[in-house]
C-alpha positions as CSV (number, residue, x, y, z in Angstrom):
1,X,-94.9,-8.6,51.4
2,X,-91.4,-9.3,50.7
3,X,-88.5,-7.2,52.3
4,X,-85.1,-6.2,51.4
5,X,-82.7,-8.7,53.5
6,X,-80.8,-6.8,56.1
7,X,-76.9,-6.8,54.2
8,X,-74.9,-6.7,57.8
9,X,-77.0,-9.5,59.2
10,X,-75.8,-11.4,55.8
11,X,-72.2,-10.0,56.4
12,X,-72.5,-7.9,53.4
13,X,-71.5,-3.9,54.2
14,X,-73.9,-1.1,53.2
15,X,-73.2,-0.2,49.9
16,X,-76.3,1.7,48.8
17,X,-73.6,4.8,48.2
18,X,-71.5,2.5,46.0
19,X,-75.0,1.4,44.2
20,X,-75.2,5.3,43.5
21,X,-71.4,5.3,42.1
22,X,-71.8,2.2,39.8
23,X,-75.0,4.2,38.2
24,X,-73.6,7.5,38.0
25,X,-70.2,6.6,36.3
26,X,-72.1,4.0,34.1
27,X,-74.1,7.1,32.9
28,X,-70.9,9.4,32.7
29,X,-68.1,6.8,31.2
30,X,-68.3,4.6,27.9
31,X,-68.7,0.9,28.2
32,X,-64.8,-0.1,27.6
33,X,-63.9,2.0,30.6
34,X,-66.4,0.5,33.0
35,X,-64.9,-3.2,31.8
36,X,-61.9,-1.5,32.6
37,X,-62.9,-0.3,36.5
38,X,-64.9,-3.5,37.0
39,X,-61.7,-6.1,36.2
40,X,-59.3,-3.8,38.8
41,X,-61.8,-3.9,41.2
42,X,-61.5,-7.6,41.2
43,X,-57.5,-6.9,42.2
44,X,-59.1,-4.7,45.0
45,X,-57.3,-1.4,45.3
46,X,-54.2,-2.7,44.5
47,X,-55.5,-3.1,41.0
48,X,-57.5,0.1,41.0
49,X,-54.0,2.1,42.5
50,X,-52.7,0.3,38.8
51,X,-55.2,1.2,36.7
52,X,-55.3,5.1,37.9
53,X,-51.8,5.1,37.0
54,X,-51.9,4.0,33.7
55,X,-55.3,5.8,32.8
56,X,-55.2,8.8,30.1
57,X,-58.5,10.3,31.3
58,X,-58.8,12.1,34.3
59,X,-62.4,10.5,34.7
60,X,-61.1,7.2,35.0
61,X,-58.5,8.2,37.3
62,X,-61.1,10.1,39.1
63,X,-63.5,7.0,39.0
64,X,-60.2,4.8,40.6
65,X,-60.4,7.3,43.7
66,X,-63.5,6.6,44.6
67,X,-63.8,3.4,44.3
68,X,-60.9,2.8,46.0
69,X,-62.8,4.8,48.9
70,X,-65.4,2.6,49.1
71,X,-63.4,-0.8,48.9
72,X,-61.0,0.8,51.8
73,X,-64.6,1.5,53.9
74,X,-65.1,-2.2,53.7
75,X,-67.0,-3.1,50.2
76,X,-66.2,-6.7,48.8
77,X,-64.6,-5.9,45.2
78,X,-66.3,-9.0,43.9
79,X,-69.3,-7.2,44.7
80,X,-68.3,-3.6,43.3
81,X,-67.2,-5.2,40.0
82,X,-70.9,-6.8,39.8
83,X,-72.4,-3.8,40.6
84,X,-70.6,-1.6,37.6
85,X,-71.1,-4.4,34.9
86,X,-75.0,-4.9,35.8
87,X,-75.3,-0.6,35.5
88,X,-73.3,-0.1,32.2
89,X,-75.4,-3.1,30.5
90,X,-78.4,-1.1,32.2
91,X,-77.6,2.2,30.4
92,X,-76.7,0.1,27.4
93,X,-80.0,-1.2,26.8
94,X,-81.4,2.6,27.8
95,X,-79.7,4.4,25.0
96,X,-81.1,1.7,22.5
97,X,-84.2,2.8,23.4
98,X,-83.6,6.5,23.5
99,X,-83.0,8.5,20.1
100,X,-81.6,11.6,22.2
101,X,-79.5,11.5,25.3
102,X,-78.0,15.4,27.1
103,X,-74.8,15.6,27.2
104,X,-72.4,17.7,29.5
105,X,-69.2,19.0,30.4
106,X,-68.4,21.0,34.0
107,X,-69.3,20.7,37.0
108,X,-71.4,18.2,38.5
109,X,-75.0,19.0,40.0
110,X,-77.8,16.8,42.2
111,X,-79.7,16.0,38.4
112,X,-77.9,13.1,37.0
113,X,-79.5,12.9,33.2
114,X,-76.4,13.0,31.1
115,X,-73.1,11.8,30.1
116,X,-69.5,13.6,29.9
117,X,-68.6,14.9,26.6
118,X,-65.2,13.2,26.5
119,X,-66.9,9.5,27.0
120,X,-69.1,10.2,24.3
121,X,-66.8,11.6,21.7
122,X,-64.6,8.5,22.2
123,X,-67.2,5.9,22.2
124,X,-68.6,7.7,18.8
125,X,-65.3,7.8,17.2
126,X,-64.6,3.6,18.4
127,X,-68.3,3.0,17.0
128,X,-67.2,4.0,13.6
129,X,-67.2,2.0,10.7
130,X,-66.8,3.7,7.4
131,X,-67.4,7.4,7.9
132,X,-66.5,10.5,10.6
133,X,-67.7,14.0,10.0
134,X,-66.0,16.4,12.8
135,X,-66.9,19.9,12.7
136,X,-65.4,22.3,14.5
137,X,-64.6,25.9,15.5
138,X,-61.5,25.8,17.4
139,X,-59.3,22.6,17.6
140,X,-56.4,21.4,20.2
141,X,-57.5,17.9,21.0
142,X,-56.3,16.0,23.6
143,X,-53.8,13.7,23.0
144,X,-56.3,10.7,23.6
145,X,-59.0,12.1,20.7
146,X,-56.1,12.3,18.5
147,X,-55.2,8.7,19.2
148,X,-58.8,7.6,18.6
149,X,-59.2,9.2,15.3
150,X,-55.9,7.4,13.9
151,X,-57.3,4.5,14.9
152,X,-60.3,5.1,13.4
153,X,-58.1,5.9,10.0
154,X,-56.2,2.7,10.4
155,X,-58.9,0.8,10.2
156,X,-60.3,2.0,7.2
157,X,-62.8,5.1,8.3
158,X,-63.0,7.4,6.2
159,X,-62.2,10.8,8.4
160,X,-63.4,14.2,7.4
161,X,-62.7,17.3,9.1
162,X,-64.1,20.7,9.0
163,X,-62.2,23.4,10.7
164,X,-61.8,27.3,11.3
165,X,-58.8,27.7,9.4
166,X,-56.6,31.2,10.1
167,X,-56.6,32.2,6.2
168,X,-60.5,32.4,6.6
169,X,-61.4,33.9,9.3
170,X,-58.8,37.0,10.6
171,X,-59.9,37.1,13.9
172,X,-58.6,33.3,14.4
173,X,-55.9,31.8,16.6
174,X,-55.4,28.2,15.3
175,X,-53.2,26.1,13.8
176,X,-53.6,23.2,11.5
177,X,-54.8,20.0,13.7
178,X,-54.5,16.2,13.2
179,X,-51.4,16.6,10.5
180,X,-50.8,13.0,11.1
181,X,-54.4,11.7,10.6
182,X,-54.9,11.1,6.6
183,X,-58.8,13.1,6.2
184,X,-60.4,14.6,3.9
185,X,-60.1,18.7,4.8
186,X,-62.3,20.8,4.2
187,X,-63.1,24.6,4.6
188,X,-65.1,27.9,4.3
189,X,-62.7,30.4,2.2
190,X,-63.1,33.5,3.1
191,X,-64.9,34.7,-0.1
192,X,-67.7,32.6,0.5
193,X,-68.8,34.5,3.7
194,X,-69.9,37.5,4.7
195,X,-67.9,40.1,6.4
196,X,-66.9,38.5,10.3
197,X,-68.7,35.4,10.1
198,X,-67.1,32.7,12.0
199,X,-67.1,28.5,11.4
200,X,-68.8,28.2,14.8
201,X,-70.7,24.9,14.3
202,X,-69.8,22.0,16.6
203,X,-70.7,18.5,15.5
204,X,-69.7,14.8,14.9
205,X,-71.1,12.4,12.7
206,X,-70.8,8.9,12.4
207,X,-71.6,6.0,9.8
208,X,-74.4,9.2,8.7
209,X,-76.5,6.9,11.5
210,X,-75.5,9.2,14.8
211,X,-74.9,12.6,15.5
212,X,-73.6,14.9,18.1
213,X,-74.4,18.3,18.5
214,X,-74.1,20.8,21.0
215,X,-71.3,23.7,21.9
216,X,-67.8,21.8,22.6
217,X,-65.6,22.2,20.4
218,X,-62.7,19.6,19.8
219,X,-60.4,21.3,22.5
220,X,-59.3,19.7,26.0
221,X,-60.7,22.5,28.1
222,X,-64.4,21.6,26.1
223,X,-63.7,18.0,26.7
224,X,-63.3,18.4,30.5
225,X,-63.4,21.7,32.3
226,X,-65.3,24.1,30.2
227,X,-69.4,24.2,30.9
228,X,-70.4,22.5,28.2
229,X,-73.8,21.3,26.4
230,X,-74.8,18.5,23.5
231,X,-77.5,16.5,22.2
232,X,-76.6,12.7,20.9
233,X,-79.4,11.9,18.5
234,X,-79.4,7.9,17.5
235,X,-81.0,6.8,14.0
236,X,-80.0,7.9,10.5
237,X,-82.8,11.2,10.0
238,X,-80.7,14.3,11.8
239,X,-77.5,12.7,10.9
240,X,-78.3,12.3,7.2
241,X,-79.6,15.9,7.3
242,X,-76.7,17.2,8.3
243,X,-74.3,15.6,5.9
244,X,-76.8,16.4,3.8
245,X,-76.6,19.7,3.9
246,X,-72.9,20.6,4.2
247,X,-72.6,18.2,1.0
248,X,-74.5,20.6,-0.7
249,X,-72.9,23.6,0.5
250,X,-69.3,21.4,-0.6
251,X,-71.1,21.2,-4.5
252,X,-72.0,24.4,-4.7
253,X,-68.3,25.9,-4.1
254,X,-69.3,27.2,-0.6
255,X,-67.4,24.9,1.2
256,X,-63.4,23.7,-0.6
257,X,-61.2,20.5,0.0
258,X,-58.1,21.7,1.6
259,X,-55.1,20.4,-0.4
């Protein structure tokens, strides 16, 4: 029966607590931030003191803390960068197996099954290729999801947005979002509805192949404090439903292009 070598007889520290941290922010961050943590950790907290500086999220920064906790408690950053490459290729290759993944905003608990709402927004809006569908209630993005979508524009997606607007619905407090970001605009005129109805649906589409639904809407505070729920569902069925169906509700008049 073979055993687990004993790491401070190989000079090695403990780092079953850092094992833990690779996992869990491999499950919470996208892919491009995890390249990002594993190449400072090479620098050692130097580079991770760099890289928390220059971060726009506060879970990367966050992330950068605690790495640099373990690395200060002895961990060899050769070592840590391994260990947060070999856990985002992991969950990589566990979403393309799983159509459905939970996803979460808020405060963290002892049940790690899901991934923060902010990772997943921005590594739906980098996947995209030709098409984005956003759908929301209430809209003051954070200045990095307004970055992603004109990059998504720039390079050719086609961006549609489907917003509360304050002509529509009286008891509103918005104003028009993304004015930079060339979209197609939709709305629900207020004719169309009955009496107090609300656009209260919360969803992202991308390439009609993926689909994110749940209760954030495209705010900060739903992208990083608020307690939050979604449901990512991979392949094209739910996401061409749901295109689907608020096409149909566009050709019949109930839904207008803005402009």
């Amino acid at each position: 029966m073979s055993r687990r070598p004993d790491r401070r007889r190989l000079g090695v520290p403990d780092v079953t607590t850092l094992e833990t941290l690779a996992v869990e922010l491999a499950e919470e961050l996208p892919h491009s931030d995890i390249t990002q943590l594993a190449h400072a950790c090479r620098k050692g907290e130097p580079g991770l003191r760099s890289l928390e500086a220059h971060a726009a999220g506060t879970a990367v920064r966050g992330a950068c803390r605690r790495l640099r906790s373990h690395l200060a408690g002895g961990a060899d950053q050769g070592y840590a960068a391994g260990l947060l490459m070999g856990a985002a290729q992991a969950r990589l290759r566990y979403r393309s197996r799983h159509h459905a993944e939970v996803v979460w905003t808020g405060p963290a608990s002892g049940v790690q099954t899901s991934r923060l709402t902010s990772a997943v927004v921005t590594e739906l809006i980098a996947s995209a290729r030709k098409e984005l569908l956003l759908v929301s209630f209430a809209a003051f993005p954070p200045a990095s999801l307004t970055a992603a979508l004109g990059s998504a524009a720039a390079r050719g997606v086609e961006v549609t947005l489907l917003l509360e607007q304050p002509d529509d619905n009286p008891k509103f407090r918005g104003g028009v979002t993304f004015p930079a970001i060339p979209a197609v605009r939709w709305n629900w005129p207020l004719g169309k509805r009955e009496p107090g109805a609300a656009l209260h649906a919360k969803i992202i589409v991308v390439d009609r192949q993926v689909a994110l639904v749940g209760s954030a809407n495209l705010t900060s505070h739903a992208f990083e404090k608020n307690l939050e729920c979604g449901i990512l569902l991979r392949g094209p069925e739910h996401a061409l439903a749901i295109v689907g169906h608020l096409d149909s509700l566009r050709e019949a008049g109930v839904l207008t292009a803005l402009g």
